[in-house]
C-alpha positions in Angstrom: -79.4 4.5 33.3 -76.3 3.2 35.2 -77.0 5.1 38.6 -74.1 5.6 41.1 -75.9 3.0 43.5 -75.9 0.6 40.9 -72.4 1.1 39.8 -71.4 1.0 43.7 -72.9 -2.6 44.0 -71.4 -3.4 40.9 -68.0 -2.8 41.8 -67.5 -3.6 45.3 -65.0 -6.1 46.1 -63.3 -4.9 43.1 -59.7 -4.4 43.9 -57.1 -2.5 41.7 -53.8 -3.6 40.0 -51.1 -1.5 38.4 -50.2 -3.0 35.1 -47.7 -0.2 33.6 -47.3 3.4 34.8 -44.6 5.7 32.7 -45.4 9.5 33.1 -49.0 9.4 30.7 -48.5 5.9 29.6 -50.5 3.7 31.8 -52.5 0.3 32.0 -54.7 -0.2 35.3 -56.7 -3.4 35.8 -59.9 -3.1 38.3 -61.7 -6.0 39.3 -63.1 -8.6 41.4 -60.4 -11.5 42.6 -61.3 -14.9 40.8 -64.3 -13.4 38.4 -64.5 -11.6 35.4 -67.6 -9.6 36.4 -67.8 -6.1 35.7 -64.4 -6.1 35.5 -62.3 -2.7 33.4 -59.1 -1.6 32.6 -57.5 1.7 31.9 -54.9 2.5 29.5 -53.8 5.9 28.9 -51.2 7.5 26.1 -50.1 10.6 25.4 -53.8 12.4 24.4 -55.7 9.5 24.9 -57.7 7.1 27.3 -59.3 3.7 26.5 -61.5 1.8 28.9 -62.0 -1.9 28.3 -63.9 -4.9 29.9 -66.9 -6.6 30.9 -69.4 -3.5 30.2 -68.0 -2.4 26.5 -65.0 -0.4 25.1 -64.3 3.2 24.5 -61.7 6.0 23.7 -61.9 9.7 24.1 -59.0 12.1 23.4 -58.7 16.1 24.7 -55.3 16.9 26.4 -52.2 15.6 26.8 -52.9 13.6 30.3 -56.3 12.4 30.1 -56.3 11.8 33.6 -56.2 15.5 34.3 -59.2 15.5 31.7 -61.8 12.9 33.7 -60.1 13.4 37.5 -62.7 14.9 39.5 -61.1 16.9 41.8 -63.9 16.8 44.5 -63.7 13.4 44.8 -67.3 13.4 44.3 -68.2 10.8 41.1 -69.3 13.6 38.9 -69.7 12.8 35.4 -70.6 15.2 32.5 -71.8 12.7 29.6 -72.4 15.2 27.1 -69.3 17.2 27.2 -67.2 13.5 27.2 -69.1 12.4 24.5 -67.8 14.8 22.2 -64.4 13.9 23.0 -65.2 9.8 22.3 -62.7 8.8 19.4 -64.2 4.9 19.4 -67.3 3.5 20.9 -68.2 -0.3 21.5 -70.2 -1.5 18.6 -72.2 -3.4 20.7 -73.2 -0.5 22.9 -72.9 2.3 21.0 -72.9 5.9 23.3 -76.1 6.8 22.4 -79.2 4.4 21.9 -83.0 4.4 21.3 -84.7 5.1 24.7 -88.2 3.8 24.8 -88.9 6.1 27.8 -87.9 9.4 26.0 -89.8 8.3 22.8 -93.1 8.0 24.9 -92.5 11.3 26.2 -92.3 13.0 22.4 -95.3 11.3 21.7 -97.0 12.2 24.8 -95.8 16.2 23.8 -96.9 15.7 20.4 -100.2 14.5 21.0 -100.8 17.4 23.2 -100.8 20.0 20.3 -103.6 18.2 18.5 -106.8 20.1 18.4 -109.1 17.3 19.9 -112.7 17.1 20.1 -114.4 18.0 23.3 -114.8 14.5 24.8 -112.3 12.9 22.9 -109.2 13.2 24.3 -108.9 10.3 26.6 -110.3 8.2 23.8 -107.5 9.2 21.9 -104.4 9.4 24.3 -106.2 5.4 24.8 -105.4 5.0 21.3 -101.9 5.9 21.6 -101.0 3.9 24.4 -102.3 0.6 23.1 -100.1 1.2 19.8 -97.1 1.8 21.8 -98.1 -1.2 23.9 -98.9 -3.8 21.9 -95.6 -3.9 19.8 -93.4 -1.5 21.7 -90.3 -0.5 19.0 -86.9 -1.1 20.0 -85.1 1.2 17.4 -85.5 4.6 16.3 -86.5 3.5 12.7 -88.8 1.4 14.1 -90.1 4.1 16.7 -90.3 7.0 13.4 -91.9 4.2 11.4 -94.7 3.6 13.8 -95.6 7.7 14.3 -94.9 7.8 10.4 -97.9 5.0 10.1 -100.1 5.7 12.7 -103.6 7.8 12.3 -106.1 8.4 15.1 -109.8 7.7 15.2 -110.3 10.9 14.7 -108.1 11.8 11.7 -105.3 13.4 13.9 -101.7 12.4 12.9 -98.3 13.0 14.4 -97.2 15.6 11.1 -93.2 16.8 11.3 -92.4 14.6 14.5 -88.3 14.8 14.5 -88.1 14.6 18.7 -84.8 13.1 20.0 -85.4 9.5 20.7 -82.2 8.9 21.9 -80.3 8.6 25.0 -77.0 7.9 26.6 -76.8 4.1 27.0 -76.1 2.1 30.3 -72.7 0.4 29.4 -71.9 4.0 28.3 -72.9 5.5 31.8 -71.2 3.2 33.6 -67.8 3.7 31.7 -68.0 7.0 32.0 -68.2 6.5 36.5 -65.9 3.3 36.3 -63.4 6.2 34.7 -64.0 8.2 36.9 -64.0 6.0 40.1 -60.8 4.4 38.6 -58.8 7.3 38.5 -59.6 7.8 42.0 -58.5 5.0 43.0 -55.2 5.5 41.6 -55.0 8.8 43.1 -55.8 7.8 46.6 -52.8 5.3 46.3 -50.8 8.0 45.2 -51.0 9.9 47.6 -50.8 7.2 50.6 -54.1 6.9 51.1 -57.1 4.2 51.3 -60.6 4.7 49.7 -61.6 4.9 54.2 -59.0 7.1 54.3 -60.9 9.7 52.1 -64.3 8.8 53.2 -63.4 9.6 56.7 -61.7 13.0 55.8 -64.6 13.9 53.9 -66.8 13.0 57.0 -64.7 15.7 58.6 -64.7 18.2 56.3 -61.3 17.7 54.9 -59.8 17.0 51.3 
């Protein structure tokens, strides 16, 4: 998951340039002087919002200005993945929103395992079981991860029956979009209004807006 201190090292030194800005029609380059690294722009249209660059490409659409839609008016990085992702028109097709999650698969299985009836003595044997198969050849796709519950039996006869758990999660490239959108229009906000990204960390300091 793209964390806000990750994202915050990602982009420091990142510096913005205003490409185009008509009413809703907009295109905002952020990045790094001399390097492509986690470099993104923002392009905006009447009911739309792309973001494009070194960590994928996507769309959403809502409302007329979709700055209004994403601007947090705290100034306080929020993002709300879920609601946003049912607003994405296009997502990068090498990072798709949503992606297998090994770490929320092991928790289904670890759930499902815990409504078999076991023998008295058994159970760490089993749960042993389990973890070398999802050790040995770990899956790195849902089909794979539903192919090896589908195939696998316990020692003791027990099988994972009906297993349909979400296996899925919100992807890091997706993540970080969502706060480089968010950080973005900030940016363009601050600069708006006058202001420097010190300038609002020192009236926040004091309790101001």
């Amino acid at each position: 998951m793209a964390d806000e201190i990750r994202f915050r090292h990602d982009i420091r030194g990142h510096k913005m340039t205003i490409e185009l800005d008509q009413d809703v029609h907009r295109c905002i380059h952020f990045g790094r002087p001399g390097s492509s690294a986690y470099h993104f722009r923002l392009v905006t249209w009447p009911g739309g919002l792309g973001i494009a660059g070194d960590c994928g490409d996507y769309t959403f659409s809502r409302i007329r200005d979709m700055f209004d839609f994403f601007r947090d008016e705290g100034m306080e990085n929020r993002i709300n993945p879920s609601y946003w992702h049912e607003k994405m028109q296009a997502q990068c097709k090498t990072s798709p929103a949503r992606q297998f999650s090994i770490d929320k698969f092991k928790v289904a299985v670890r759930d499902a395992m815990d409504e078999w009836q076991v023998r008295l003595g058994d159970a760490d044997r089993i749960r042993e079981e389990v973890r070398q198969e999802l050790e040995w050849e770990p899956p790195s796709c849902s089909a794979e991860a539903y192919a090896m519950i589908r195939d696998f039996e316990a020692s003791d006869g027990n099988r994972f029956e009906d297993f349909e758990s979400n296996v899925e999660d919100y992807g890091f490239h997706f993540i970080w979009c969502l706060r480089a959108i968010v950080w973005g229009i900030k940016q363009y906000d601050l600069v708006k209004q006058g202001r420097t990204q010190a300038d609002h960390d020192r009236r926040v300091l004091a309790g101001e807006r």
